[in-house]
C-alpha positions in Angstrom: 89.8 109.1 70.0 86.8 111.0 69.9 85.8 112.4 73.5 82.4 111.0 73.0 83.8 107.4 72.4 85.9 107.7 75.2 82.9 108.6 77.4 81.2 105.5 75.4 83.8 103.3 76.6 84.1 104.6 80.4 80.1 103.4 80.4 80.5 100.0 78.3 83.5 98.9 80.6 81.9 99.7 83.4 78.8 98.3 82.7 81.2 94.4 81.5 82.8 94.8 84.5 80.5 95.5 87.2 77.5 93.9 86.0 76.0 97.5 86.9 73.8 99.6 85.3 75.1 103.2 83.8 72.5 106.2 84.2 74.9 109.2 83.1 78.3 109.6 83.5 80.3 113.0 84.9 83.4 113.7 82.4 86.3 115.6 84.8 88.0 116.6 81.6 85.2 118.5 79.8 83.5 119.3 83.5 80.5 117.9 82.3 78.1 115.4 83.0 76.9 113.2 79.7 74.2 111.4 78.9 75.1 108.1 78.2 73.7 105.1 79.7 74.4 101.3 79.7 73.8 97.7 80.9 75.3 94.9 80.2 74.2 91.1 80.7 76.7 88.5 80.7 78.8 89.5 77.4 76.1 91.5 75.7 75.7 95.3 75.6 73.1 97.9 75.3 73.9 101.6 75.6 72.5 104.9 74.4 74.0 108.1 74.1 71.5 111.2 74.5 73.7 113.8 73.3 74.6 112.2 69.8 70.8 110.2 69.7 72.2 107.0 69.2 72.8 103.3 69.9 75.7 101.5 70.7 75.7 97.8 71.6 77.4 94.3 70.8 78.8 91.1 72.2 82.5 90.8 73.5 84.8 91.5 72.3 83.6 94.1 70.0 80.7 96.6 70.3 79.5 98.8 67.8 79.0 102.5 68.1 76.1 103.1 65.5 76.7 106.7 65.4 79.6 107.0 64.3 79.2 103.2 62.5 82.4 102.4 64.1 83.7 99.3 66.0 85.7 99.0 69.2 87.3 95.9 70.4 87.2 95.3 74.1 89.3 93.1 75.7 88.2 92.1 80.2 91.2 91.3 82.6 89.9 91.9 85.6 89.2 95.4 86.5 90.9 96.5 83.3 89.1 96.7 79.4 91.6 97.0 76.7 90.9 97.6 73.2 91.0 99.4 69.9 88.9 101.6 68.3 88.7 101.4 64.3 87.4 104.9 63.8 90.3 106.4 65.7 92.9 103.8 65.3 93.8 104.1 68.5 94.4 101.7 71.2 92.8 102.3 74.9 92.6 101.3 78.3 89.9 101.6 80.6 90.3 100.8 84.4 87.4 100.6 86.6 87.3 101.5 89.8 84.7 102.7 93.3 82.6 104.5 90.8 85.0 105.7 88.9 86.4 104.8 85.3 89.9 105.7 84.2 90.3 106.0 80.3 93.8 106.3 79.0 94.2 107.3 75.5 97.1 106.5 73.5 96.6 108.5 70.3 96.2 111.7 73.3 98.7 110.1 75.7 96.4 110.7 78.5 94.0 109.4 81.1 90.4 110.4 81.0 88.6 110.2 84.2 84.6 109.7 84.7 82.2 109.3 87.6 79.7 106.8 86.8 75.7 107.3 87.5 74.5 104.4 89.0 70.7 103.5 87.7 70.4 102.0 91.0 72.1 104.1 93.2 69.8 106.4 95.5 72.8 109.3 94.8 73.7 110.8 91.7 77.0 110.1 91.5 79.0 107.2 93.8 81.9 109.9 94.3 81.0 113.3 95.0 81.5 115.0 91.8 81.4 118.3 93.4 84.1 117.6 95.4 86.4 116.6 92.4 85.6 119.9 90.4 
């Protein structure tokens, strides 16, 4: 999976699960912070990244990544998104957490882990991203 659709889907599953807006997201394993944000209303979508200038929205269970005009299945349990993504074929799982999303990445065999930016939030970051660097 592309590091830019993993980011994509730390910000969609946050966004189903929390009912949260997404303003940015800090990626601990590129020490970077991305520009992605998202919202999502009931079982729709809408998300933006500003690094790749592009959309990507949909309706559970499947989004659509417009930039790379790929699909991604996602799958809510809980606290948990599961899903697939066509342009990788590769399966994920994303669990959210106290600001934080957890992506693991079966094609990499790894977790992935992001700080979300709440749109809301008077703070950048609900964790201190400083203080996980």
């Amino acid at each position: 999976m592309q590091p830019h659709t993993r980011a994509l889907v730390a910000a969609a599953a946050f966004a189903f699960i929390t009912g949260k807006k997404v303003a940015g997201l800090y990626d601990h394993g590129a020490g970077q912070d991305r520009r992605i944000a998202a919202e999502a209303r009931g079982a729709v979508l809408q998300g933006f990244d500003g690094e790749r200038g592009s959309r990507f929205s949909g309706t559970l269970p499947e989004i659509q990544d417009a930039g790379d005009a790929a699909h991604i299945s996602f799958e809510i349990d809980g606290k948990t998104a599961k899903g697939y993504d066509r342009a990788s074929s590769t399966f994920y799982e994303a669990r959210v957490g106290e600001g934080l999303v957890q992506v693991f990445d079966h094609a990499e065999n790894a977790w992935f882990a992001y700080d979300i930016q709440d749109g809301e939030a008077a703070q950048s970051y609900h964790r201190s991203a400083e203080a996980n660097r």
